[in-house]
N, C-alpha and C positions, 0 to 999 in steps of 0.2 A: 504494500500500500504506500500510497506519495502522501507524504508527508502534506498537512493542511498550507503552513507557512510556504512551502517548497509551491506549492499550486497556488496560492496568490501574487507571487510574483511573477510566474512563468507567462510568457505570451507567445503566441502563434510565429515563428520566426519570418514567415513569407508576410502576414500583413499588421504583427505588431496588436492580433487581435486577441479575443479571451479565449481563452481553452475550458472543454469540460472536461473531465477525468470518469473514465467509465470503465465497470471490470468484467463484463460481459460481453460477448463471448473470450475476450483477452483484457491487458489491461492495457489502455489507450487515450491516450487524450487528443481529442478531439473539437477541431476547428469549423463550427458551421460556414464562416464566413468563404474561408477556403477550399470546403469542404476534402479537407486532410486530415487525416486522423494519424497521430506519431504512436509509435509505438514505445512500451514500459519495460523492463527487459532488470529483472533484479531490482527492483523499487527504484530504478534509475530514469529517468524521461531520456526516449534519445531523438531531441529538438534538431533531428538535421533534415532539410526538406528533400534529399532524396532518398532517407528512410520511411518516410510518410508513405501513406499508401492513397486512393482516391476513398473516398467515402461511395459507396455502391458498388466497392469490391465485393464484399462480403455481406452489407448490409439490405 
């Protein structure tokens, strides 16, 4: 799990936007704006935009 403090600071690196944090079906935080969603990988965010995946990959 991400830390609360760790996700109030964190933003979308492509547009500087908010993230939501989701643990279902992985765990991922997720940018409506961009619709990218990064992946959490050991309670770690990994904020780089060509680990991101598209949002309606899987969803």
């Amino acid at each position: 799990m991400v830390d609360e403090r760790l996700l109030s600071i964190l933003a979308c690196p492509r547009c500087k936007g908010e993230l939501e944090y989701i643990t279902a079906p992985s765990e991922e935080l997720l940018c409506r704006s961009c619709a990218l969603a990064y992946p959490v990988r050991d309670d770690i965010p990994v904020m780089l935009i060509e680990e991101a995946r598209t949002l309606g990959e899987r969803d």
